[in-house]
LUMGU-261423 format. One record per residue: x, y, z of N, C-alpha, C, O in turn. Coordinates in nm, 2 decimals. Each point is the difference from the previous one (the first is absolute). Example, Ala and Ser with C-alpha at 12.3 -4.5 7.8 and 13.67 -1.06 7.14 Angstrom:
MIKE    n_u    n_v    n_w   ca_u   ca_v   ca_w    c_u    c_v    c_w    o_u    o_v    o_w
MIKE   1.32  -0.57   0.78  -0.09   0.12   0.00   0.09   0.12   0.00   0.10   0.00   0.07
MIKE  -0.14   0.11  -0.14   0.09   0.11   0.00  -0.08   0.11   0.08   0.05   0.11   0.01
END
This chain:
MIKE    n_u    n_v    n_w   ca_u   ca_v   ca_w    c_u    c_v    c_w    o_u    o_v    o_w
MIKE   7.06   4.69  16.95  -0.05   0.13   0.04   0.07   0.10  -0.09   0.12   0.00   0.00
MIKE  -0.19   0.09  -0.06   0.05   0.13  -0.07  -0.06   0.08   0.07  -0.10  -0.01   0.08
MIKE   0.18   0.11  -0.10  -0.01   0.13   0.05   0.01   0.11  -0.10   0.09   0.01  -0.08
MIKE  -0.19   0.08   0.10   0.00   0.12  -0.16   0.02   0.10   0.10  -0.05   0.01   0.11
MIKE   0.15   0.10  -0.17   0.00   0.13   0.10   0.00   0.08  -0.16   0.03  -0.06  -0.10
MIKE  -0.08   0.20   0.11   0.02   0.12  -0.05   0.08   0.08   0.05   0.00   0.04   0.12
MIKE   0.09  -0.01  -0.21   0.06   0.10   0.04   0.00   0.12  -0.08  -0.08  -0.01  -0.10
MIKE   0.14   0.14   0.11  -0.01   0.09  -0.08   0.17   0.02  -0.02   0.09  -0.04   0.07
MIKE  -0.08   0.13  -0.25   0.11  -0.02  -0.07   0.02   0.12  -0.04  -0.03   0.03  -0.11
MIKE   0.11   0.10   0.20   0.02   0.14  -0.05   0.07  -0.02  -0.11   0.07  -0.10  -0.03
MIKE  -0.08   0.18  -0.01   0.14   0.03  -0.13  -0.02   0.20  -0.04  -0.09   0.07   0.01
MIKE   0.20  -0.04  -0.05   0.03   0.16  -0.02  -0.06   0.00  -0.20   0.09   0.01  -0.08
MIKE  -0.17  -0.03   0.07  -0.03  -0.01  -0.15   0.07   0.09  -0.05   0.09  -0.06  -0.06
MIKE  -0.08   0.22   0.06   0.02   0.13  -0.11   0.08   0.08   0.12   0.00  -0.03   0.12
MIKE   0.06   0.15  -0.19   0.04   0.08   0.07   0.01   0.11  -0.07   0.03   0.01  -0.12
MIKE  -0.08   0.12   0.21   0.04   0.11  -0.15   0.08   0.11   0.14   0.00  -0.03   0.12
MIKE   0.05   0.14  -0.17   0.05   0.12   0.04  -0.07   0.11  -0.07  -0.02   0.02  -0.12
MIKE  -0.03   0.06   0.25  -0.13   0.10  -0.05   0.10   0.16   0.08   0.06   0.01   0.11
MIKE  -0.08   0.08  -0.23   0.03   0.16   0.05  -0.14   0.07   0.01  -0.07   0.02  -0.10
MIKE   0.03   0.00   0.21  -0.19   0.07  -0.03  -0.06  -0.08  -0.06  -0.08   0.04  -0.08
MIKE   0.10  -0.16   0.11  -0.16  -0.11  -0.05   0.05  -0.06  -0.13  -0.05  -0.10  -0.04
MIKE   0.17   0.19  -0.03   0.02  -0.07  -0.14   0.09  -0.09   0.00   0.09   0.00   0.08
MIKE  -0.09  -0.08  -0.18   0.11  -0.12   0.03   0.10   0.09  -0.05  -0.01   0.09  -0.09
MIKE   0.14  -0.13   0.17   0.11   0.10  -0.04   0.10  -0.06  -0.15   0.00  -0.12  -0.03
MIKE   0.07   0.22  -0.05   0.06  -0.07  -0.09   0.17   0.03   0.03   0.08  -0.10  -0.02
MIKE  -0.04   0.19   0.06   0.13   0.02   0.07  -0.02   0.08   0.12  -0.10   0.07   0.01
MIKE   0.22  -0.09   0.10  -0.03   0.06   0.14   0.15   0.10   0.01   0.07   0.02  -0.10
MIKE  -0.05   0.01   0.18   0.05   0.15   0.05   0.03   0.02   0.11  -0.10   0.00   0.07
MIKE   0.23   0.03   0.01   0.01   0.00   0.14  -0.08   0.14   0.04  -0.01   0.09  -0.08
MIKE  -0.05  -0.10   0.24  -0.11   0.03   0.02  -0.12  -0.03  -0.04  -0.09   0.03   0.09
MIKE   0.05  -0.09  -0.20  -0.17  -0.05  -0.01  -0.01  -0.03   0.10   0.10  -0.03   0.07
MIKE  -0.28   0.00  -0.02  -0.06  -0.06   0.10  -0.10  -0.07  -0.07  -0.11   0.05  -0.03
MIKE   0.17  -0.20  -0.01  -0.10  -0.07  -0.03  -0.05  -0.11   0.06   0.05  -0.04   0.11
MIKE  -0.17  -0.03  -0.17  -0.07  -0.14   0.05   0.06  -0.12  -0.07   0.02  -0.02  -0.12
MIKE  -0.01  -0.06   0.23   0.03  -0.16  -0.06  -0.11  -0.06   0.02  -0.04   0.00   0.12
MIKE  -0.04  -0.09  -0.22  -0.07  -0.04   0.00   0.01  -0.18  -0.04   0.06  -0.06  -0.08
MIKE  -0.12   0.04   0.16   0.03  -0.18  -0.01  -0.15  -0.07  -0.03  -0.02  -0.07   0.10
MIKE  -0.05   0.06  -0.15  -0.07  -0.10  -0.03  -0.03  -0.17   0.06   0.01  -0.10  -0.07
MIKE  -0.05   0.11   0.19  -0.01  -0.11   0.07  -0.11  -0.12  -0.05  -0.12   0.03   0.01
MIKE   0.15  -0.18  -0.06  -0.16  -0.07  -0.01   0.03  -0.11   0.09   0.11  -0.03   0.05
MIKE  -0.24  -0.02  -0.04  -0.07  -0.10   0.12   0.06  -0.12  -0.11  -0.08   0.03  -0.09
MIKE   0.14  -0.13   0.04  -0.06  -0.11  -0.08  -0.01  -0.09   0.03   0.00  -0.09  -0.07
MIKE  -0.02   0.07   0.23  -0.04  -0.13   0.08  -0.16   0.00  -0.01  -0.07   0.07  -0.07
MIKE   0.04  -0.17   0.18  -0.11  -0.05   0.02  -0.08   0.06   0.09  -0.12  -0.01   0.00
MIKE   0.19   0.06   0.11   0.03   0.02   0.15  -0.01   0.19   0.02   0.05   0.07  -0.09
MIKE  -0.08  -0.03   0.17   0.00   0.15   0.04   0.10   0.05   0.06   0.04  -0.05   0.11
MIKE   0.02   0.13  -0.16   0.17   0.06   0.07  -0.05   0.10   0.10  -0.10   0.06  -0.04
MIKE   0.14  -0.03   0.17  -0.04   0.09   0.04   0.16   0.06   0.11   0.10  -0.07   0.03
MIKE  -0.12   0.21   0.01   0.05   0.04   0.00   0.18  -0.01  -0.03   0.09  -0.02   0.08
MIKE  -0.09   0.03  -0.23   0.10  -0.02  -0.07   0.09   0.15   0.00  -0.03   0.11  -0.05
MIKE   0.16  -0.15   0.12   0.06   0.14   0.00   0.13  -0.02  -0.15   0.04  -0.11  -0.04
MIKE   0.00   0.24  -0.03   0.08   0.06  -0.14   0.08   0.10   0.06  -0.03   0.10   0.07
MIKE   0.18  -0.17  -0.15   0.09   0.12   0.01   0.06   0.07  -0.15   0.02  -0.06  -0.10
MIKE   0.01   0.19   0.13   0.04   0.01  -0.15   0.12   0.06   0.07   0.00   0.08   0.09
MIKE   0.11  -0.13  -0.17   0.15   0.03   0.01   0.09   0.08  -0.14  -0.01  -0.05  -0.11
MIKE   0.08   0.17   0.13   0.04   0.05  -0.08   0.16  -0.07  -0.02   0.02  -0.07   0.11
MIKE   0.10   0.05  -0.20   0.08  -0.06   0.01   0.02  -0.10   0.13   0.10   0.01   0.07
MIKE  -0.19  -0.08  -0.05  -0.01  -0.08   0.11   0.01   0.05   0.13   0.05  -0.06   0.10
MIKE  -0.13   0.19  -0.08   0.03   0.06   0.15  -0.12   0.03   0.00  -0.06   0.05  -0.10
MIKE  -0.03  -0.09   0.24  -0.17   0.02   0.00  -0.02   0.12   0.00   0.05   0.08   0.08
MIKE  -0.13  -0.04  -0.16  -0.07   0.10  -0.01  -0.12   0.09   0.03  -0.02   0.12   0.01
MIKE  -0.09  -0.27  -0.01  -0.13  -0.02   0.05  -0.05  -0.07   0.04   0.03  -0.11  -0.05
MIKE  -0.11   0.09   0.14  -0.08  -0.11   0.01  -0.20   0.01   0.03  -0.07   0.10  -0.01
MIKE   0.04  -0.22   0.03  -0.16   0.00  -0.02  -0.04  -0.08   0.04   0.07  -0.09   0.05
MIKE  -0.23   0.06  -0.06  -0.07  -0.11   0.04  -0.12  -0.02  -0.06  -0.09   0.07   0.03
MIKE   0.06  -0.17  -0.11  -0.11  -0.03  -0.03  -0.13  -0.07   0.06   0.01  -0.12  -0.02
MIKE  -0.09   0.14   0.08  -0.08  -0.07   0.07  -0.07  -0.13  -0.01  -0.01  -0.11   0.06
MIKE  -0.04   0.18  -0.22  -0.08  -0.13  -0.01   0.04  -0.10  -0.14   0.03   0.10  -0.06
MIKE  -0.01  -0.20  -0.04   0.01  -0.01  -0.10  -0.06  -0.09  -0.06   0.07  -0.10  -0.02
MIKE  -0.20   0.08  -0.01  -0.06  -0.15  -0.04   0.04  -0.04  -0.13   0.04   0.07  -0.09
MIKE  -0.07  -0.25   0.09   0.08  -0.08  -0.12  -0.10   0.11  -0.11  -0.10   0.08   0.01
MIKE   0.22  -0.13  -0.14  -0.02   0.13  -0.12   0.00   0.14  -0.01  -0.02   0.07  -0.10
MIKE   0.05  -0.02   0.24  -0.02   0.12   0.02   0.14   0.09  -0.07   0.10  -0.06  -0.04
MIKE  -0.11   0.21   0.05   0.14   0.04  -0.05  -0.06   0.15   0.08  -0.12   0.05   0.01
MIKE   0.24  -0.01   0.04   0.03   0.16   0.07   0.10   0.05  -0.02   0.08  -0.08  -0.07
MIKE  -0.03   0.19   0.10   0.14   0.08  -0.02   0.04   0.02   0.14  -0.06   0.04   0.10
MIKE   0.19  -0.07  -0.13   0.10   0.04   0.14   0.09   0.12  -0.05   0.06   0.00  -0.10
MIKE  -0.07   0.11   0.19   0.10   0.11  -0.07   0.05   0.10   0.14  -0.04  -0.02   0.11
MIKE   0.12   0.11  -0.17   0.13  -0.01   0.08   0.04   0.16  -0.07   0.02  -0.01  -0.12
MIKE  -0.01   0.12   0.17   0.07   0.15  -0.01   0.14  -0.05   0.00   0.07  -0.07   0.08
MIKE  -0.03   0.16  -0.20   0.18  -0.01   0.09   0.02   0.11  -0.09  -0.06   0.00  -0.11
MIKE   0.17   0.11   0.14   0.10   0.07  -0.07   0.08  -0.04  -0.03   0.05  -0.10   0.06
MIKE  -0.01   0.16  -0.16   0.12  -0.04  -0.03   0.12   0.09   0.02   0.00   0.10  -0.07
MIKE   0.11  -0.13   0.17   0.12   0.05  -0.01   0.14  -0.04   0.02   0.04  -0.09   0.07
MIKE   0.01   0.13  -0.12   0.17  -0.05  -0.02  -0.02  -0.09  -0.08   0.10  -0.07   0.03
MIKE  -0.16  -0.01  -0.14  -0.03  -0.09  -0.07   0.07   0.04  -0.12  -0.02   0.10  -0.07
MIKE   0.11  -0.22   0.03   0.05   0.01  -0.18   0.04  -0.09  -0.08   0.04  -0.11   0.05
MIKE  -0.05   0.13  -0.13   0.00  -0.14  -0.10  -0.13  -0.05  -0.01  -0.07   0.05  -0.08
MIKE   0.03  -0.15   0.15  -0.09  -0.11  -0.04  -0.05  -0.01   0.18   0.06  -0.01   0.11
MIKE  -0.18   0.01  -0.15  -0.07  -0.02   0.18  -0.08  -0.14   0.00  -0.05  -0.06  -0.10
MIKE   0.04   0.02   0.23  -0.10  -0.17  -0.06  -0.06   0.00   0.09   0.05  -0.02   0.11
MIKE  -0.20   0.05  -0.15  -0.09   0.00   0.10  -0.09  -0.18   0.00  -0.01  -0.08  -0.09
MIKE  -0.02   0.08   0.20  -0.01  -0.14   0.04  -0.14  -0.01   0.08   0.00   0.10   0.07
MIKE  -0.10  -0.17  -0.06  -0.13  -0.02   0.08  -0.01  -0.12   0.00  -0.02  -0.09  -0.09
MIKE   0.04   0.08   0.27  -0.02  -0.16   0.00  -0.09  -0.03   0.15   0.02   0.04   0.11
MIKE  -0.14  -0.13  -0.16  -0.08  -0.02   0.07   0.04  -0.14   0.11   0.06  -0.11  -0.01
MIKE  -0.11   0.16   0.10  -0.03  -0.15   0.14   0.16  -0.01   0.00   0.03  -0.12  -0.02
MIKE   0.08   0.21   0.03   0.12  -0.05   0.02   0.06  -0.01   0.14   0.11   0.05   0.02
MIKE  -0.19  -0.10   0.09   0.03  -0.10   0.09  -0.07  -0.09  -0.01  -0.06  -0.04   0.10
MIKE   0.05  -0.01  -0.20  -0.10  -0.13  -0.04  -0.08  -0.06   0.12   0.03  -0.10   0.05
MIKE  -0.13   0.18  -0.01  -0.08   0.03   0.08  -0.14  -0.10  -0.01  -0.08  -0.05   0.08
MIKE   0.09   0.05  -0.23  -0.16  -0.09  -0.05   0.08  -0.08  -0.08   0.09   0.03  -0.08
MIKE  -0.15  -0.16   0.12   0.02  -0.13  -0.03  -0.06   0.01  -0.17  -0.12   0.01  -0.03
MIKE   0.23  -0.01  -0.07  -0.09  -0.03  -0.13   0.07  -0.13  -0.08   0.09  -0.08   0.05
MIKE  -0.16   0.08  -0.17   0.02  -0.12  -0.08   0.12   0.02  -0.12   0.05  -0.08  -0.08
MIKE  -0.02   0.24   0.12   0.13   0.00  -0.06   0.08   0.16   0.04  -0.05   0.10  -0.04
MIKE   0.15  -0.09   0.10   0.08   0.05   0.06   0.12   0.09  -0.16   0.07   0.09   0.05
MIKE  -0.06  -0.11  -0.15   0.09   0.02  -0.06  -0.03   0.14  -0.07   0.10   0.08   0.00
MIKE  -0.23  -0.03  -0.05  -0.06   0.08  -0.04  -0.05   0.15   0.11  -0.10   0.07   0.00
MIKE   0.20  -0.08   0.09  -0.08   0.09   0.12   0.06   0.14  -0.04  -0.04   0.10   0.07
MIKE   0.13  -0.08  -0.20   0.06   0.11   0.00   0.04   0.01  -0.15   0.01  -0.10  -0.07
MIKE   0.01   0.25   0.01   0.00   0.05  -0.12   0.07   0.10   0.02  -0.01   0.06   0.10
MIKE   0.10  -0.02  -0.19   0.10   0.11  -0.01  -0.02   0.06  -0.15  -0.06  -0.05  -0.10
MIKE   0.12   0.19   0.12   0.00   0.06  -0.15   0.09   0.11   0.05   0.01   0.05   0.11
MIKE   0.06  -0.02  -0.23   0.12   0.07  -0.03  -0.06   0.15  -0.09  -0.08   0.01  -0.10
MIKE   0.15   0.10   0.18  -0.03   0.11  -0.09   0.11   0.10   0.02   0.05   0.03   0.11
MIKE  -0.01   0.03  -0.21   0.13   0.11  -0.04  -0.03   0.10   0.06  -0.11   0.05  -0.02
MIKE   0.20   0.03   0.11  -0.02   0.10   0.07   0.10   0.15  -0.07   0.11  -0.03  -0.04
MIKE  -0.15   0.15   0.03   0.07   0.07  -0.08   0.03   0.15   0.12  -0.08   0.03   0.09
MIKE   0.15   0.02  -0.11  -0.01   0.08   0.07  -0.07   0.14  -0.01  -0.04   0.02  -0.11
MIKE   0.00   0.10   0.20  -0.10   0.08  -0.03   0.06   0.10  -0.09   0.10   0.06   0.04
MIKE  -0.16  -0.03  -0.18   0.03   0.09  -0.05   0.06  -0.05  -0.13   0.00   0.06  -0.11
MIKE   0.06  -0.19   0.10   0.04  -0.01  -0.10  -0.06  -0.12  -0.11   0.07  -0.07  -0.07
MIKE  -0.21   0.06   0.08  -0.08  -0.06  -0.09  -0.01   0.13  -0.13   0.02   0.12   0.02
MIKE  -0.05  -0.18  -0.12  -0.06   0.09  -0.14  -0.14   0.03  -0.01  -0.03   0.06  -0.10
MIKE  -0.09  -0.10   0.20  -0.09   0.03   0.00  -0.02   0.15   0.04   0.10   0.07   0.02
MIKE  -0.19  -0.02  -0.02   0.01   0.16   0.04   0.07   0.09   0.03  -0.01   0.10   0.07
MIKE   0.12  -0.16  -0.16   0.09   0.09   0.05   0.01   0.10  -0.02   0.11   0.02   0.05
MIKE  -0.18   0.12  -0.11  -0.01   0.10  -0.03  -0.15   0.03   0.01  -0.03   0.11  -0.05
MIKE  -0.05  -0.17   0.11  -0.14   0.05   0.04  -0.02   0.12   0.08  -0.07   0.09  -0.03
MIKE   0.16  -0.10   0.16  -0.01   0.13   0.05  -0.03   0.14  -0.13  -0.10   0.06  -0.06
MIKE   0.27  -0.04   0.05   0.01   0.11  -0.04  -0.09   0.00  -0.11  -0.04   0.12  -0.01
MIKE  -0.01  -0.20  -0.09  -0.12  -0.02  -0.08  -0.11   0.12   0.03  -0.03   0.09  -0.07
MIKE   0.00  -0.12   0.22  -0.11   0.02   0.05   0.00   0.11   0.01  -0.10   0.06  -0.04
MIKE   0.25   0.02   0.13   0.00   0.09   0.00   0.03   0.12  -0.10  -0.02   0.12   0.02
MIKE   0.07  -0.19  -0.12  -0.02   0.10  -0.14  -0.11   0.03  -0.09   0.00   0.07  -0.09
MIKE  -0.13  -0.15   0.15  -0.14  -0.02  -0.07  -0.10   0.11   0.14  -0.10   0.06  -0.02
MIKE   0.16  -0.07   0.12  -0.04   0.11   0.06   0.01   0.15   0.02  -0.09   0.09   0.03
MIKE   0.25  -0.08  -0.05   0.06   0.10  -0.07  -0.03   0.07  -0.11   0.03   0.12  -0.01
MIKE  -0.09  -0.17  -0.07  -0.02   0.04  -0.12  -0.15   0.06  -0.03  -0.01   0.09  -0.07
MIKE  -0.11  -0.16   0.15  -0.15   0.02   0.04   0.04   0.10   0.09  -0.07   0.09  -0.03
MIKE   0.16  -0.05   0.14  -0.04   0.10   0.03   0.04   0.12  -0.05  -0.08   0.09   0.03
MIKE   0.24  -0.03  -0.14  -0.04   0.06  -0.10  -0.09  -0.01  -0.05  -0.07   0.10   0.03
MIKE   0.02  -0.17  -0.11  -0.12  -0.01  -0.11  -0.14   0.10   0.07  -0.07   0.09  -0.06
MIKE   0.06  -0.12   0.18  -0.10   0.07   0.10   0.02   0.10   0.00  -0.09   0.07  -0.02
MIKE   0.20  -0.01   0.05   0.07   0.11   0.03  -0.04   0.16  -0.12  -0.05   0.11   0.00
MIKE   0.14  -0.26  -0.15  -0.04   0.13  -0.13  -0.12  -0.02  -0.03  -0.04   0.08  -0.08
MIKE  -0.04  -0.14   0.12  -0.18  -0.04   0.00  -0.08   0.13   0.04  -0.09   0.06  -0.06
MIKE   0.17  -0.05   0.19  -0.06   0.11   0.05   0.02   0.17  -0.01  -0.08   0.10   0.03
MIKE   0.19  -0.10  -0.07   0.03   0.08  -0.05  -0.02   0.09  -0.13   0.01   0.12   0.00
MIKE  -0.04  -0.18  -0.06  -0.05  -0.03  -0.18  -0.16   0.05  -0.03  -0.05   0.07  -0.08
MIKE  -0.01  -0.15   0.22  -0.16   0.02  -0.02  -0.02   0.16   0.02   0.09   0.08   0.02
MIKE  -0.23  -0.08  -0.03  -0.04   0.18   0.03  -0.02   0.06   0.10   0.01  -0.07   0.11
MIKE  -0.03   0.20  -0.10   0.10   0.04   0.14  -0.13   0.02   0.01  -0.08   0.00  -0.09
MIKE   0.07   0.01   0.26  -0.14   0.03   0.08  -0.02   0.19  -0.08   0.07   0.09  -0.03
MIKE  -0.20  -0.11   0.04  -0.07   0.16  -0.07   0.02   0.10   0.10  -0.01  -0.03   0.12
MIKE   0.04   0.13  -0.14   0.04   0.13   0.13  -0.11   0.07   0.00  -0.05   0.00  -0.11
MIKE  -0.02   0.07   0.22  -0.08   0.10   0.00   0.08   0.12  -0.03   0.11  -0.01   0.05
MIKE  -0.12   0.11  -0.12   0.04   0.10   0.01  -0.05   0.11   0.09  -0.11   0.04  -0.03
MIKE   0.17   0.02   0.13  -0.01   0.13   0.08  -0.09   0.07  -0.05   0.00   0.01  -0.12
MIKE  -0.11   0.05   0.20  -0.04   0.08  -0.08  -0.05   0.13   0.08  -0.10   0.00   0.06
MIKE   0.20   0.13  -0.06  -0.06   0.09   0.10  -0.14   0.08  -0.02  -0.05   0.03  -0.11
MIKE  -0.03  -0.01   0.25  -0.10   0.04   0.03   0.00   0.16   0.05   0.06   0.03   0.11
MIKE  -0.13   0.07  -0.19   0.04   0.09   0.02  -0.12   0.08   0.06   0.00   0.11   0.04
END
């Protein structure tokens, strides 16, 4: 007698870190970004209500639930978190079915980590002078407006004219 079962085979394929939808390239205490985990089906079998945690230096941060997941299928599990008090190196982590909850055909692949440099606010070299940029390019349009107006021709005067 054989017996064939299906099962289904989560795994965390990809993972990105998104600031407003974009994948992030360095982070900053205070951002509020998204962890995004990339969940696939590569069983045979239908995963269903599959719950994901996403952990910042190993302290939970989020969690979730996916409802439905059929074989070949792929969805995203994601997770808000700020960032604070964070330095050095932060290691964000998304790991699915971690009370091994659903019976799969392989348990090893339920989780994915990624490492990213945390800097503190103010002291990156990106824009670092954009403000005042801004406000010297404003400053300067509104002189420009100013001798603009001044310069042009003066409104025409009626002259008085007594009626005798």
């Amino acid at each position: 007698m054989i017996i064939v079962t299906s099962k289904p085979d989560l795994l965390v394929e990809s993972m990105e870190i998104r600031i407003g939808g974009v994948e992030a390239d360095d982070l900053e205490n205070g951002d509020v970004i998204e962890v995004i985990g990339f969940i696939r089906n590569q069983g045979r079998a239908t995963a269903q209500n599959v719950s994901f945690y996403c952990t910042l230096n190993g302290v939970l941060v989020g969690t979730g639930e996916i409802s439905e997941l059929g074989p070949g299928g792929l969805t995203m599990a994601a997770c808000d978190i700020q960032l604070t008090e964070s330095s050095g190196v932060a290691t964000f982590t998304v790991e699915i079915d971690g009370t091994n909850s659903i019976e799969e055909s392989m348990e090893e692949n339920n989780a994915r980590s990624v490492e990213f440099p945390i800097r503190e606010p103010g002291t990156g070299s990106e824009d670092g002078g954009a403000g005042s940029i801004i406000v010297a390019i404003s400053l300067m349009a509104v002189l420009f407006s100013l001798a603009a107006f001044q310069m042009g021709p003066k409104s025409p005067k009626k002259e008085f004219q007594r009626r005798k």
